[in-house]
Backbone as JSON, one array per atom type, in Angstrom:
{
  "sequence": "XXXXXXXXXXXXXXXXXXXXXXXXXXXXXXXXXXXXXXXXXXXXXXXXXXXXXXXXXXXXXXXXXXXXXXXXXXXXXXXXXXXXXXXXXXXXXXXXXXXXXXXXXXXXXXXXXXXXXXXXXXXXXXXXXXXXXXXXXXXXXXXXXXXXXXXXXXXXXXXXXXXXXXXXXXXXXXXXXXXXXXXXXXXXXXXXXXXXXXXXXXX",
  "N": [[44.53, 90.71, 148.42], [44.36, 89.93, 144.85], [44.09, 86.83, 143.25], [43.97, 84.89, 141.74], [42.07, 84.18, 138.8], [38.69, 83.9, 137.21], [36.55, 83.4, 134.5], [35.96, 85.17, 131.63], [37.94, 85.26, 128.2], [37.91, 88.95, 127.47], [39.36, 90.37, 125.76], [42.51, 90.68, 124.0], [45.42, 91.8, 124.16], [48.68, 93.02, 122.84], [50.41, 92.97, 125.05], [49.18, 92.46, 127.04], [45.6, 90.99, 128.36], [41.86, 91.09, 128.66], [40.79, 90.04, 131.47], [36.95, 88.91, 132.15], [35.04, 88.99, 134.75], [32.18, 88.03, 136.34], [30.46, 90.28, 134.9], [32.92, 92.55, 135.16], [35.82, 93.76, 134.26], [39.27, 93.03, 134.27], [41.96, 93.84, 133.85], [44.44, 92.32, 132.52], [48.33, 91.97, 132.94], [50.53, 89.68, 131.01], [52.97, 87.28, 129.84], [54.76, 87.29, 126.72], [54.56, 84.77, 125.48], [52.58, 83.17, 127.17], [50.62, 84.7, 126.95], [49.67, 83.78, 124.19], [49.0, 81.35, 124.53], [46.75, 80.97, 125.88], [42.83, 81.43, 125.69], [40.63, 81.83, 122.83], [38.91, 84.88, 122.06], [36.06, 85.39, 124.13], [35.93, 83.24, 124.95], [35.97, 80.92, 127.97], [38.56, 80.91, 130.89], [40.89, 80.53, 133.25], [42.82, 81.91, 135.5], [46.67, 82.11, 137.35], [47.08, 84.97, 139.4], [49.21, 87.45, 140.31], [49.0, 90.59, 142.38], [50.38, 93.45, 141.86], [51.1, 96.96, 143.76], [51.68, 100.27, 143.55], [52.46, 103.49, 144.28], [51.38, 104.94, 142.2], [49.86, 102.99, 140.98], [47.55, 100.39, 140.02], [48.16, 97.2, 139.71], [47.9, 93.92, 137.9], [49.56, 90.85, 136.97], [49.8, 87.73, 135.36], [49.31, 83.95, 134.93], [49.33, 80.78, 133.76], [50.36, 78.58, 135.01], [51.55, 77.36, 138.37], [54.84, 77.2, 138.38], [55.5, 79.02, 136.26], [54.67, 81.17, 137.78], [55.74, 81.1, 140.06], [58.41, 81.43, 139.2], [58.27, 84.29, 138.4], [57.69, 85.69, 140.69], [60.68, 85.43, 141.59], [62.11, 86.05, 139.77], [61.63, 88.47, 139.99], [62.58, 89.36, 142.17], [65.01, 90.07, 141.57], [67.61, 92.71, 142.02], [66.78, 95.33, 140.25], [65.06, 94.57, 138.8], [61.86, 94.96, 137.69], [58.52, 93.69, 137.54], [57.27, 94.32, 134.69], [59.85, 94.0, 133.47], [60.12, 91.49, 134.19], [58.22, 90.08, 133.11], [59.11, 90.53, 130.89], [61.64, 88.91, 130.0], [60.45, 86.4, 130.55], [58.87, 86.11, 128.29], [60.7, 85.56, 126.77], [61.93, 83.02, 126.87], [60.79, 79.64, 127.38], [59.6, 78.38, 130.3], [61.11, 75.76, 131.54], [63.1, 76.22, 129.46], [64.26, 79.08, 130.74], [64.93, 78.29, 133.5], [66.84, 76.32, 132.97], [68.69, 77.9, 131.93], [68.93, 80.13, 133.49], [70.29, 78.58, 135.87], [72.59, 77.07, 134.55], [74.14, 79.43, 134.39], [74.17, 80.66, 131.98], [74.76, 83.43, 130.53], [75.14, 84.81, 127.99], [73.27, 83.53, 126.5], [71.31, 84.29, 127.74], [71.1, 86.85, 127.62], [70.56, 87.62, 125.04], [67.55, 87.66, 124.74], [64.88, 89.86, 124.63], [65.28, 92.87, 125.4], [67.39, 92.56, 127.76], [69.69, 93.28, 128.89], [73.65, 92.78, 129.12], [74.83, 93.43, 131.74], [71.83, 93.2, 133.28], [71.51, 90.24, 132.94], [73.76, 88.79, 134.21], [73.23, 89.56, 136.62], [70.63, 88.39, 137.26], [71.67, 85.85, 136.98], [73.62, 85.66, 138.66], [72.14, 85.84, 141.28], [70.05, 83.71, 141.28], [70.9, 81.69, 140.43], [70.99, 79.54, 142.3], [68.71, 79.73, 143.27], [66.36, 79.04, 141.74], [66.67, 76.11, 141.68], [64.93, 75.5, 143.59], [62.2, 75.86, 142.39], [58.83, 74.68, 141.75], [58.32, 72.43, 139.24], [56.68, 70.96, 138.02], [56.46, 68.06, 136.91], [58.05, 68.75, 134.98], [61.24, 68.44, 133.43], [64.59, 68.97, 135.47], [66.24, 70.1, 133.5], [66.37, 71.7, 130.52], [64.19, 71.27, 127.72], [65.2, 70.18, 124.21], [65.71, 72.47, 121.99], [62.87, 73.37, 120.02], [62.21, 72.23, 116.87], [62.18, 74.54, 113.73], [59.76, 73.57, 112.24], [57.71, 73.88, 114.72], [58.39, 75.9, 116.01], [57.34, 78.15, 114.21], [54.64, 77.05, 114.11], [54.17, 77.36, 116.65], [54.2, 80.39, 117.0], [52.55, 81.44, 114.86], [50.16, 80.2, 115.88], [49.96, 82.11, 118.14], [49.57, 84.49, 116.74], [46.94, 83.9, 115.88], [45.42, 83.69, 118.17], [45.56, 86.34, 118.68], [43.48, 87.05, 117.51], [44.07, 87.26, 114.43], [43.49, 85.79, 110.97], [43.62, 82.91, 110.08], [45.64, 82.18, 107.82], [46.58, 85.07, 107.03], [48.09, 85.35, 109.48], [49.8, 83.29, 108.8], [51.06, 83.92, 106.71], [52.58, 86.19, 107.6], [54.16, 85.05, 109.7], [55.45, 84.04, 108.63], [57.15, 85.5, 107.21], [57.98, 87.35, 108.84], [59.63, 85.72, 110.35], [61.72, 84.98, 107.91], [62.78, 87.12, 108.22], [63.94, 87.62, 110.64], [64.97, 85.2, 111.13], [64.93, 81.51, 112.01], [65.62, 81.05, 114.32], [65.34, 83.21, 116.22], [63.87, 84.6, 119.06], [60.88, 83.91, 120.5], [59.01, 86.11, 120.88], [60.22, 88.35, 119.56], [59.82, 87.43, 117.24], [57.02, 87.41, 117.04], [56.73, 89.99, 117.58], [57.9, 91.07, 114.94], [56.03, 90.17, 113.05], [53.71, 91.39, 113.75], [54.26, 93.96, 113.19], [54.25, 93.84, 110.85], [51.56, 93.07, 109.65], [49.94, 94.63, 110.9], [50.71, 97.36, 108.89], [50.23, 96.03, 106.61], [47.29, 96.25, 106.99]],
  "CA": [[45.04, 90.82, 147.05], [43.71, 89.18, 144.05], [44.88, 85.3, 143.64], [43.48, 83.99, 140.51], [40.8, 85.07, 138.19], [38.12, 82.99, 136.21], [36.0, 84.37, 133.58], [36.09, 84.66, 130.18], [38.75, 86.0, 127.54], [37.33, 89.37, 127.0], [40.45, 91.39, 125.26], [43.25, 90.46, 123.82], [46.57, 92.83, 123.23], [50.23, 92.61, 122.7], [51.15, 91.83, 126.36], [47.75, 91.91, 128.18], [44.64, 90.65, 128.1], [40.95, 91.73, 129.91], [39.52, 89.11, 131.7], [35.58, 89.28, 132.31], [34.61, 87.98, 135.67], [30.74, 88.47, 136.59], [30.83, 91.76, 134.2], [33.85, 93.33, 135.28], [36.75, 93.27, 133.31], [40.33, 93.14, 134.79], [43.01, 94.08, 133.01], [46.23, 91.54, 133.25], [49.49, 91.59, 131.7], [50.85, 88.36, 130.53], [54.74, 87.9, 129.0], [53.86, 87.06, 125.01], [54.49, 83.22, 125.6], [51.27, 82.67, 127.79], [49.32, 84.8, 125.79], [49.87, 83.39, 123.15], [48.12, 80.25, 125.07], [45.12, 82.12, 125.77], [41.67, 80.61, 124.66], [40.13, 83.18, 121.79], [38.1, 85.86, 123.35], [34.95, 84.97, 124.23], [35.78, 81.66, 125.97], [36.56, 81.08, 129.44], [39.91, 80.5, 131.1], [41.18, 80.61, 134.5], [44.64, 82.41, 135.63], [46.78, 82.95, 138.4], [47.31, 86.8, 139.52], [49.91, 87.96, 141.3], [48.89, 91.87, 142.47], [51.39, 94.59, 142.1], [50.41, 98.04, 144.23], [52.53, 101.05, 143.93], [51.72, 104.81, 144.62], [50.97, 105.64, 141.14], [49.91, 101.89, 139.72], [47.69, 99.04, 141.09], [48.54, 96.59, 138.46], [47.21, 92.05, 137.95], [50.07, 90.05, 136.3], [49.08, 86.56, 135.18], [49.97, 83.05, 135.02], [48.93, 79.69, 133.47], [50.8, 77.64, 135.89], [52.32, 77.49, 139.37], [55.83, 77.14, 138.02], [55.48, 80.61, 135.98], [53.98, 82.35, 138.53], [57.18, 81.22, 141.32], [59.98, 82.03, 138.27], [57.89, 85.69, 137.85], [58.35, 86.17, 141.97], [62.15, 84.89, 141.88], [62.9, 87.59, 138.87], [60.83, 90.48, 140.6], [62.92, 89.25, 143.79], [66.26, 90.2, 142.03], [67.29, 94.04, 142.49], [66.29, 96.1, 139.16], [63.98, 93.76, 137.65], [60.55, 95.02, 138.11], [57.69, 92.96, 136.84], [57.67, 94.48, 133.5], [61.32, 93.36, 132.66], [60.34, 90.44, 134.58], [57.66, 89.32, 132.14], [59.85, 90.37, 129.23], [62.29, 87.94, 130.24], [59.76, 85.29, 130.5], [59.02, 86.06, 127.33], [62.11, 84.95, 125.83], [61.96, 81.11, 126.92], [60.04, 78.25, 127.93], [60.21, 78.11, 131.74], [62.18, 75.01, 132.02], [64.6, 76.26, 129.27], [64.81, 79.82, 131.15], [65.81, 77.9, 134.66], [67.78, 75.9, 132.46], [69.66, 78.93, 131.5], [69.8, 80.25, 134.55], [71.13, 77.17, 136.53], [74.15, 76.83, 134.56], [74.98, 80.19, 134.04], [74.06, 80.75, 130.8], [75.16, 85.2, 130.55], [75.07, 84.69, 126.8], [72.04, 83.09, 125.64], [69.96, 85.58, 128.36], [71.57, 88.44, 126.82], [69.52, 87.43, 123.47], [65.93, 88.41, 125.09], [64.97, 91.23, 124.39], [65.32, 94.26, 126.63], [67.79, 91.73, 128.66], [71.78, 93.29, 128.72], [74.3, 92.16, 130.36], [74.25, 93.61, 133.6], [70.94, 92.29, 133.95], [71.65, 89.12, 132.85], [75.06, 88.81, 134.94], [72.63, 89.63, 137.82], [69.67, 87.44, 137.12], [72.71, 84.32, 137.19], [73.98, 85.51, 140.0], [71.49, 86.07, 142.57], [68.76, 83.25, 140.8], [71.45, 80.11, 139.93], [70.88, 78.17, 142.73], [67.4, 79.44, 143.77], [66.08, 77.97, 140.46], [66.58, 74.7, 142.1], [63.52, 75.34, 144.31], [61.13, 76.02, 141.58], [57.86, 73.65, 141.41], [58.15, 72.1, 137.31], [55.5, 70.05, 137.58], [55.98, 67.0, 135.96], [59.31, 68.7, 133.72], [62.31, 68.09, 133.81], [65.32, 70.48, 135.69], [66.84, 70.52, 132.47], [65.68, 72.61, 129.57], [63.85, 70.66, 126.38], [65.93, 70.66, 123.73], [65.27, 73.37, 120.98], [62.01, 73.14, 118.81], [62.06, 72.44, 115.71], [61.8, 75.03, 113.12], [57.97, 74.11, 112.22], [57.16, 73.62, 116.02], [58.39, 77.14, 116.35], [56.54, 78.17, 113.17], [52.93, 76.38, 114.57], [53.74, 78.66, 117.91], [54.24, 81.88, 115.96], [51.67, 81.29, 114.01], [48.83, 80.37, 116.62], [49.68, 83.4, 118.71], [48.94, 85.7, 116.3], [45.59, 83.82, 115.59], [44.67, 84.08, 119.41], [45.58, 87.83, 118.75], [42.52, 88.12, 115.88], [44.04, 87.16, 113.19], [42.69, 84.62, 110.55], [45.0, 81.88, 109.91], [45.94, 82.8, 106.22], [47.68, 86.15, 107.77], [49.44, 85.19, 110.3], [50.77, 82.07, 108.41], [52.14, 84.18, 105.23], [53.28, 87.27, 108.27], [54.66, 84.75, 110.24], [56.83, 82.96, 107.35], [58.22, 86.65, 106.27], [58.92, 87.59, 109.96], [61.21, 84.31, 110.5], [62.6, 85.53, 107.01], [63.47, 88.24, 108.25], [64.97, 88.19, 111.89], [66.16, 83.99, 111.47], [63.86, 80.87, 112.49], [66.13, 80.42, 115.78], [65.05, 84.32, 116.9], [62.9, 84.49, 119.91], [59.19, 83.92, 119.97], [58.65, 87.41, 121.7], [60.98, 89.24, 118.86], [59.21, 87.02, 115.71], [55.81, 88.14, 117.34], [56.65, 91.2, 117.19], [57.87, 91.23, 113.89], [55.16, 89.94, 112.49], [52.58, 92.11, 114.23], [54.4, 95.28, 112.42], [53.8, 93.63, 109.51], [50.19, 92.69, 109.59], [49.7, 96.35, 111.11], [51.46, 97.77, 107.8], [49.46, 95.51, 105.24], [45.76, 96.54, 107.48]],
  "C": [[44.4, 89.76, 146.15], [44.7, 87.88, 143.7], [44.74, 84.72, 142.53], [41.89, 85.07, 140.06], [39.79, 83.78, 137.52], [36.92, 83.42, 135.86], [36.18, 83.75, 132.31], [37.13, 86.04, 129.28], [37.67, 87.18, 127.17], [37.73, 90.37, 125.25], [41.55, 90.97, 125.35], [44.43, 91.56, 123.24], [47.51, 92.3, 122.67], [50.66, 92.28, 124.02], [50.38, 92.12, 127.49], [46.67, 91.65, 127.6], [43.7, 91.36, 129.12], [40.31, 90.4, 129.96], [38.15, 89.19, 132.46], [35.72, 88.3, 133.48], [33.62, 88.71, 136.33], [30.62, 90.28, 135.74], [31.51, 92.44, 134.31], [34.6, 92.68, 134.57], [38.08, 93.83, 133.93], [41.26, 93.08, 134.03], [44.39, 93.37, 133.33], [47.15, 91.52, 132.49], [50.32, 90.01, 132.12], [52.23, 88.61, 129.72], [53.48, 86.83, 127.68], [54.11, 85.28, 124.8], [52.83, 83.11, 126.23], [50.26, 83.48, 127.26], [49.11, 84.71, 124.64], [49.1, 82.2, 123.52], [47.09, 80.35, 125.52], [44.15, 81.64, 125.24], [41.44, 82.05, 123.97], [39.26, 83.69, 122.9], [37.01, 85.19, 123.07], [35.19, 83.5, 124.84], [36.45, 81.31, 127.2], [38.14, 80.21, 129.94], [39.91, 80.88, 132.6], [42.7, 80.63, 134.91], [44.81, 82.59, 137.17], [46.82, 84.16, 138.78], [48.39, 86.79, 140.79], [49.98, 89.7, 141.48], [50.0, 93.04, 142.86], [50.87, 96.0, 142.7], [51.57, 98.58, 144.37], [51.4, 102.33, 144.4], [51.2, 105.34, 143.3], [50.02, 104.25, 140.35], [49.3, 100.39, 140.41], [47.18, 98.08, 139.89], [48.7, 94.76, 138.42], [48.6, 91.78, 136.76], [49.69, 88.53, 136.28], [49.56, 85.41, 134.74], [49.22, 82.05, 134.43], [49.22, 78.33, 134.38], [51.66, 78.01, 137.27], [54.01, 77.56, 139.16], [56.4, 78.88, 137.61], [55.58, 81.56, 136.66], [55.37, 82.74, 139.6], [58.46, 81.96, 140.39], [59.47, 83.52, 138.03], [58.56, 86.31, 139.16], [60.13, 85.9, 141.83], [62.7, 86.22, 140.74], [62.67, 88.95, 139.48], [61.78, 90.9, 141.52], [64.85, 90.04, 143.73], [66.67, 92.01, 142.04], [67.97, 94.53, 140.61], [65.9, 95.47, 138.4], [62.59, 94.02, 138.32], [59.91, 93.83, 137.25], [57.29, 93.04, 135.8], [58.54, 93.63, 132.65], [61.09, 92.0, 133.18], [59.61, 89.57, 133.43], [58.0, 89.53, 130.39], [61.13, 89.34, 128.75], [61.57, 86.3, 129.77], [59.18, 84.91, 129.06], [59.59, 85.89, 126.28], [62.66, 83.72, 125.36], [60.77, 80.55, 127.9], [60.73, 78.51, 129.32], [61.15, 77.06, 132.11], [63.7, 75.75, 131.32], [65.23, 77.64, 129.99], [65.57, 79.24, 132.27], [66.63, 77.35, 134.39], [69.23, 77.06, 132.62], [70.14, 79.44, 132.26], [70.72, 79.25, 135.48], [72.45, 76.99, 135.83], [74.74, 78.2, 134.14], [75.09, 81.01, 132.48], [74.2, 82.24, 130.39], [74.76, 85.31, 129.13], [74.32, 84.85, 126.05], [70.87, 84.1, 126.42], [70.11, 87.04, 127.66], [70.45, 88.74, 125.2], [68.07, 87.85, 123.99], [66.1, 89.74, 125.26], [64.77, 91.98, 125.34], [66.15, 93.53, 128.14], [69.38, 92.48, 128.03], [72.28, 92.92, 129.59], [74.87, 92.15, 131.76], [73.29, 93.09, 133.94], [71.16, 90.89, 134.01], [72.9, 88.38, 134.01], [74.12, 88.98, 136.28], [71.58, 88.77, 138.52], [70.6, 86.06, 137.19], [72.78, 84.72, 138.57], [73.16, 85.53, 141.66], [69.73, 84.94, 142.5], [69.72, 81.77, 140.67], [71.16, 79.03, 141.03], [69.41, 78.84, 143.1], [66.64, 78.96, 143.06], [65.51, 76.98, 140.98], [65.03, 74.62, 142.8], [62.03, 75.36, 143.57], [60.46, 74.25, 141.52], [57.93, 73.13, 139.61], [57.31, 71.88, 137.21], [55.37, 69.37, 136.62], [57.63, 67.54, 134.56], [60.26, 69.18, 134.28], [63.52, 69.39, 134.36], [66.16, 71.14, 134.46], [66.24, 70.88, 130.89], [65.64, 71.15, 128.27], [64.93, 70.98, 125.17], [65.07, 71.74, 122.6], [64.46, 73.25, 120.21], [62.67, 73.31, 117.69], [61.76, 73.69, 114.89], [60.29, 75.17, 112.59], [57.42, 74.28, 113.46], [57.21, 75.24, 116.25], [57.57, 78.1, 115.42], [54.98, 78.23, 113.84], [52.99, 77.59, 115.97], [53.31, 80.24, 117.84], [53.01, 82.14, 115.68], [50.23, 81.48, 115.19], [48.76, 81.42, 118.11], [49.44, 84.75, 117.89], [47.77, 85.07, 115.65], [45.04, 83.87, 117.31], [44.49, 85.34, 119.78], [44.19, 88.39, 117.79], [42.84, 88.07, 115.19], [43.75, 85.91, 112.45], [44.34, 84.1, 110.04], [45.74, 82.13, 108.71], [47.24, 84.18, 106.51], [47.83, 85.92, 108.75], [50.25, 83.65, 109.85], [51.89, 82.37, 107.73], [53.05, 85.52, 106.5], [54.63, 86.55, 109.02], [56.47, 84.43, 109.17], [57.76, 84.43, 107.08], [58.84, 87.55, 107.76], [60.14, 86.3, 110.21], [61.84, 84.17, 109.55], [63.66, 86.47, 107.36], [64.66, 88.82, 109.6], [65.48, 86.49, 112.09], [65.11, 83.04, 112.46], [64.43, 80.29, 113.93], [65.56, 81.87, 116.95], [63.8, 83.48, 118.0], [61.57, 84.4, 119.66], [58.66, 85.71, 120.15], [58.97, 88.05, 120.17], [60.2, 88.95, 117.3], [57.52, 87.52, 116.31], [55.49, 89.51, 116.85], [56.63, 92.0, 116.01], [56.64, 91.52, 113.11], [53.66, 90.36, 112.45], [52.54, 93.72, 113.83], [54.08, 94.93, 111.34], [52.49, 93.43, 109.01], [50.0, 94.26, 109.94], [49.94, 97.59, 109.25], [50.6, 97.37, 106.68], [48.04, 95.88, 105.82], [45.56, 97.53, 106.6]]
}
């Protein structure tokens, strides 16, 4: 199975990328946090892969760090979270503050990611609160950062939809009228999104 990749950004989407390695191009999906950290296309990067094979679907998910990659297995691991919902999850928080969330229980605040209700969430506590504990951080802490700032979250917004292709100018003024519009505490995933109907709309 494939383990890692290293290449160069070739293709950038909404929640994959293609990475070039010796002229092939591998198609990986990424939750919208880490590709959002993504060098621009055309410059090289190096990911983990963890290989999914069904009967219909043989499918590269992708990682920036060892931490990610163990909290992607630990969601896949719980029963009706494929790797889809797993990296839509991940897409909701910062890895420390998701184990955060899970570790104490947090039903509430998971419920807020998107495509996360509360059966899942109620399930993802219960069968993930103490395995959490085992996760590698590397270097951060078991307890979740506290909440960015409003511009911090802003500057994130912002430079994932310039790693998406867009010039800084639009996605500064898209960004500002998506976090108008759904609240500058919304998710990164959900203001992404926003703001990627809106740039679509003004093209």
């Amino acid at each position: 199975m494939i383990a890692a990749l290293r290449g160069n950004v070739l293709e950038k989407g909404l929640d994959e990328a293609v990475i070039d390695v010796g002229g092939v191009g591998y198609r990986v999906a990424f939750s919208t946090l880490t590709l959002g950290r993504l060098p621009p296309e055309g410059e090289p990067v190096q990911v983990r892969v963890r290989t999914v094979v069904r009967e219909d679907a043989f499918e590269l998910f992708g990682f920036l760090s060892r931490a990610e990659e163990e909290l992607f297995m630990l969601l896949t691991s719980v029963s009706h979270v494929g790797p889809r919902l797993a990296l839509s999850v991940m897409s909701g928080m910062e890895v420390p503050e998701l184990v955060a969330a899970l570790g104490r229980g947090e039903v509430a605040r998971l419920t807020k990611i998107h495509g996360v209700g509360k059966k899942t969430a109620e399930r993802l506590v219960l069968e993930l609160k103490d395995k959490v504990k085992t996760l590698h951080l590397e270097q951060v802490a078991s307890e979740a950062k506290p909440s960015a700032p409003v511009s911090e979250n802003m500057a994130d917004l912002v430079s994932a939809l310039v790693n998406l292709g867009y010039k800084q100018p639009q996605a500064e003024k898209a960004a500002e009228v998506a976090s108008e519009r759904l609240g500058a505490e919304a998710a990164l995933q959900s203001l992404v999104r926003e703001a990627l109907k809106l740039l679509r709309t003004s093209a």
